[in-house]
Each structure stands twice: as structure tokens, then as C-alpha cells.
C-alpha angles and dihedrals in degrees: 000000000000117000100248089058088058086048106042082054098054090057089051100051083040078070110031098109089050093051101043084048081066092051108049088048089052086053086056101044087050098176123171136226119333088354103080087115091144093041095053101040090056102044091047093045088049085056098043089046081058096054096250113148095257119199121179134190088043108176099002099297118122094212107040115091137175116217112192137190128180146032142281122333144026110037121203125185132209113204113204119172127193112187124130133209136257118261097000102114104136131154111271116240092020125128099206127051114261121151123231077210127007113241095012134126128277137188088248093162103036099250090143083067092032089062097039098052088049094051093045090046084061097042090058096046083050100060091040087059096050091058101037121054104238135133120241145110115222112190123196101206106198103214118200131199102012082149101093106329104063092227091179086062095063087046090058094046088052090048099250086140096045097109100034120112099189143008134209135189138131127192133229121262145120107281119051112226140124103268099252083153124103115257111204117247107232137200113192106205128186114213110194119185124195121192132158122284122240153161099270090210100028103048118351096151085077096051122094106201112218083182085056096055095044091054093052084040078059096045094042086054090050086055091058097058091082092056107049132072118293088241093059125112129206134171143143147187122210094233090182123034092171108247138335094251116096088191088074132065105233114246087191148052141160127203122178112195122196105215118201145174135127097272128049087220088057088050076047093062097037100053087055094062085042087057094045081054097054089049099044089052083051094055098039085049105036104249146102124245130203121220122210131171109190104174139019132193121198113211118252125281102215118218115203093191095054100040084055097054091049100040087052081066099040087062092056100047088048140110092054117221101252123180127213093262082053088067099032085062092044098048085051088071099037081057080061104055122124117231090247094060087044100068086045085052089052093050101061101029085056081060084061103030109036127259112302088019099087096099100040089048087049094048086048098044118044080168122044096214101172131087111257112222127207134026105308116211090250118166113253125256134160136263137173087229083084096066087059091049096073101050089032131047092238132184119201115192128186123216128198104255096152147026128302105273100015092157098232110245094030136107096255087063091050089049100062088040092109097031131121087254097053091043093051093042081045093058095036087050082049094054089040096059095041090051091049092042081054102044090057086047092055086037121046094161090068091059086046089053086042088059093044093054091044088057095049094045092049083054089203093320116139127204105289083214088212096190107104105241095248099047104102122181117281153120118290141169 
């Protein structure tokens, strides 16, 4: 291991109990897209404090900050995000759900620990600046609302990623490995009818039902699955049925509709038959209907370079030190796994341990503490990662904060958010990232190498800038 690794680490451990302070405190707050006030005060005054350069408001979102430190070429950025999820409030620590309030928010993804690895990872390339002459400018960007409302999406469409020459995160879970694998591009589109009330008994020939509409939308949409590509994604939630009374012809009626597939040209494409299908359920129903799309995700541009040079020191920082309490925790949530979650368990763990084995390595590791090379057959979700992907060369790395199997945006996952395997993963993530950040300062030639192979993977393809030009950051429901 290089000496600045050992140092960098040592900075890192000289503030643990500070940064998991923050995150804990973020876990608690658990505040959802465009509201984190609290988490990202605290995390921007900590910086400040620190005599990092602070800017808030960045791209018009109240609750998204850069803090920088250094000076000159190259630029690396370090993407945390802090946002919770809604009703996923659940008792740390605790193996059975059970809300601290019922219908509040909860830190179902890990993004309390995500934020706080990226910043302490900042802070410690910071002080090592300050006592080794190197050039170098390393960013902590503090993205708000990635849950939901791809808040990174609307940064890069403001330039906040202009200057950067590379970006690093990585995301809590319950394997440790570089992301290879394909991350879904998303479009999130609100379909709103409005029809003409009635008395359902009395005179429905004069109603015009918008609940109606959204249920032949639905069907429409159901029709469609037979005619897309297998790798697409689509679902949806009525977030408005118009009322709880039969007697009355709804005279309005909400429908929102997640929109996936592995390009964002393909979501593209899709989102437009979905659309044909909203307004063909209005005409058939004699209504309107409103579109409107509040959030994209692109889907993610990989880097090989820089997924080598993360996962090198990945491989240093790893195995972890746990004690016997560590895996007693731990074994109290695999004991809580559904059946569901647990074929899912068997198939990846069969990709570490070998085919029949999954059952007998699990029993034997509460905790997977190894670096899983290669491209796991993980399932395919979204991230606004993704949208800074394509104007960044960008490396996205998991690390194990919770027990095999912890089904990600679920109690079980809010539940080990304050626990001794997410605050380990959480500093580990923290050394991995310095070290990286480092590593591109000693050697710009790697970051030159990292451009080269963005541009090549892009293949001439410029940002789709997916955001409609009048949709601007904000809460919805």
C-alpha cells in the first residue's frame, strides 16, 4: 500500500467519529427530495467550518451546495446525495418494522452514509493538501433529491459539471464492487385528466370521467408491454382517483408513470407511445389530459479507467476489521429476510461463491467483507449519476453497509443505517475515494486516459438533456 493511502486513511479515521456524527444526524432528519434543509445545512456549514469555498443554491436548488478546496488542474468531484424516502421511517437497530412515525420519511437507500463518505473523503484530501505541495482541486457537490426527482440531472443542465474533469461515488448496499452493470435511464411523467362532475345515478350521461381515463390510459399502457424492448421498464401509481365517493363522476384524476429503459433515447421513444396513450384515453373519455414530465435520469456512462483505478484501492482498504458483535448484528436481519429477497440472495451470492454454495457462504458470512470483481448480474435500477456520466468521466463503486440480502428501499435497510456495518462501510467508502482523488492528482495522465475513453464510449453522442426546458427543480406530488 502507498504511503499516501496510509495517510489519507489516517485523516480519515483522525475524524470518524465526526463524520459518522453527521451521519447519523442526517438518518434522523430523513427528509425527502428538495426539503433536506437540516442535511444540507449541516453538511455545508461543516465544510465551511473547515475552510472549504462553500457555495449554496447551485443550480437552482435550494438544497444542493459545492464545497472546494485547492488550486489549478485536474478537478475531481465527489457527488454525495442526502435525501430520504417516503414512508420509511422505522426504529434503527431494530429486526421487525416498526415506524418511529408512521408515514414519515426514512433513510431507505443509505444516502445519509452515501453523503457523508463523499464529504470525508474531501475533507481528507484537503488536509493532505494543505501539507504536501501538489496541484489539484478536489469538489464535494451535495446533491439533493436523487429519490424520485433526479436532482443531479437539473445541475448538469445548469453547468455545475462544466469544469470537472472527473467524478467519484459509490452507494451503500450489501456486496462491495465497481458498478459495470447498466443502470436504467427514467423519465418520471405526471398525467393529469380533467372531465365534468356528476351524479353517477342521477345523470351520468353528463359526466365526463377523468378516473375513467386514467384506468383505459392504464390499460392502454398494459397493451404496450408486448410491443417494446424486453429491457424496458414501465410502472405507475394513480396518485389521484378523484375522490372516495362512487355516487360522483370523477372530474378529476392523477396518474404518475416511471418510465425506464437503457438509453435515455429509448425512454425517449417510449414516453412518447405512453403519451399517445394518455391522449387517446382522453379522447375516447371526453376529457383533457395535462402532461407533465418532472424529473429524467440518463442512464450511466461506465469508465474502465476509472473503475480500475478505484477498485486498486478498494482492494487495499478491504477486508474490513469486524468484531463478533459486527456479525451478530448482521445475522439478526438475514434472519429477516422474505423468501422473495432470498432467491434473489442465492443468485448473486452463487456469482461469489460458486453455483450450490449460496446457502453454506451465507451461513458462514453475515457480512460479505471481499471486493467483488467483475460485472455482477445485479437487477437494474436508476440513478442520476447517470446524467453526469455523460459530461464527466465518472466511477461509481457499492460497499457492504447492511446485511446479505437487505432488499434496498425497505425498512430493513432504514433500520441498519446507523449500525456498526454501515459506519465501517461508510469510513472505508471514505479512504477508497481520498486515495482515488489522490491518485488523479499525482497522476494526471490517468484523467487524460479517463477523457479519452468517455469520448470513445459516448461514440459522438452529446448530453440528451432530457429535462423539458420549462421543468425547474421542485416538490411534487
Amino acid at each position: 500500500m502507498d504511503v499516501y493511502v496510509k495517510d489519507l486513511s489516517a485523516l480519515v479515521d483522525g475524524r470518524a467519529d465526526e463524520f459518522l456524527d453527521i451521519s447519523d444526524k442526517i438518518w434522523g432528519f430523513a427528509e425527502s427530495k428538495f426539503q433536506e434543509f437540516r442535511s444540507f445545512e449541516l453538511q455545508a456549514s461543516y465544510m465551511e467550518k473547515l475552510g472549504f469555498k462553500v457555495t449554496r443554491g447551485i443550480g437552482g436548488e435550494d438544497t444542493a451546495f459545492v464545497a472546494e478546496f485547492g488550486q489549478g488542474k485536474p478537478v475531481i468531484g465527489l457527488l454525495g446525495e442526502y435525501d430520504g424516502l417516503e414512508n420509511l421511517s422505522q426504529e434503527a437497530d431494530l429486526p421487525e418494522k416498526k415506524p418511529v412515525e408512521a408515514g414519515a420519511v426514512g433513510h431507505g437507500c443509505g444516502h445519509n452514509m452515501l453523503g457523508t463518505a463523499c464529504l470525508a473523503a474531501a475533507v481528507a484530501v484537503k488536509e493532505y493538501l494543505e501539507s504536501n505541495e501538489l496541484q489539484g482541486t478536489v469538489r464535494y457537490y451535495g446533491c439533493p433529491a436523487e429519490e424520485n426527482a433526479g436532482g443531479k440531472a437539473y445541475l448538469v443542465r445548469e453547468g455545475c459539471f462544466d469544469d470537472v474533469d472527473a467524478c467519484i461515488t459509490w452507494h451503500p448496499g450489501w456486496l462491495t464492487y465497481v458498478t459495470r452493470h447498466d443502470m436504467l435511464a427514467n423519465f418520471r411523467i405526471f398525467y393529469t385528466f380533467h372531465g365534468l362532475s356528476s351524479h353517477a345515478a342521477g345523470a351520468p350521461h353528463l359526466g365526463r370521467s377523468a378516473l375513467d381515463a386514467v384506468e383505459l390510459m392504464d390499460v392502454g399502457v398494459n397493451y404496450m408491454r408486448e410491443h417494446m424492448i424486453d429491457e424496458a421498464r414501465i410502472h405507475y401509481a394513480i396518485t389521484d382517483t378523484g375522490g372516495t365517493a362512487p355516487n360522483v363522476v370523477q372530474s378529476q384524476a392523477q396518474v404518475l408513470y416511471a418510465i425506464r429503459a437503457p438509453k435515455v433515447t429509448q425512454v425517449k421513444d417510449l414516453a412518447d407511445r405512453v403519451n399517445d396513450c394518455a391522449r387517446g384515453a382522453a379522447l375516447m373519455t371526453g376529457t383533457t389530459v395535462d402532461i407533465r414530465q418532472v424529473a429524467a435520469y440518463s442512464d450511466l456512462i461506465h469508465n474502465e479507467t476509472l473503475n480500475l483505478l478505484v477498485e486498486k484501492h478498494m482492494k487495499e482498504i478491504y477486508p474490513l476489521d469486524y468484531t463478533e458483535e459486527d456479525y451478530e448484528y448482521a445475522k439478526k436481519f438475514t434472519a429477516v429476510i422474505s423468501d422473495m429477497d432470498r432467491k434473489g440472495l442465492v443468485r448473486l451470492t452463487e456469482y461469489v461463491a460458486g453455483r450450490g454454495k449460496a446457502e453454506q457462504f451465507i451461513e458462514e458470512n453475515p457480512i460479505i467483507n471481499m471486493v467483488v470483481s467483475g460485472k455482477p448480474p445485479m437487477g437494474a435500477g436508476s440513478t442520476d449519476v447517470g446524467d453526469v456520466s455523460w459530461v464527466v468521466p465518472t466511477c461509481q463503486f457499492n460497499c457492504n453497509t447492511w446485511a446479505p440480502g437487505t432488499p434496498a428501499h425497505a425498512w430493513q435497510v432504514v433500520a441498519q443505517g446507523k449500525g456498526p456495518v454501515g459506519h465501517k462501510a461508510t469510513i472505508a467508502a471514505a479512504k477508497i475515494m481520498a486515495a482515488s482523488v489522490w491518485d488523479l492528482f499525482l497522476h494526471p495522465e490517468v484523467v487524460d486516459e479517463a477523457k479519452a475513453e468517455h469520448r470513445e464510449m459516448l461514440g459522438g453522442e452529446k448530453y440528451p438533456d432530457p429535462l423539458p426546458a420549462d421543468a425547474k427543480p421542485g416538490i411534487w406530488d
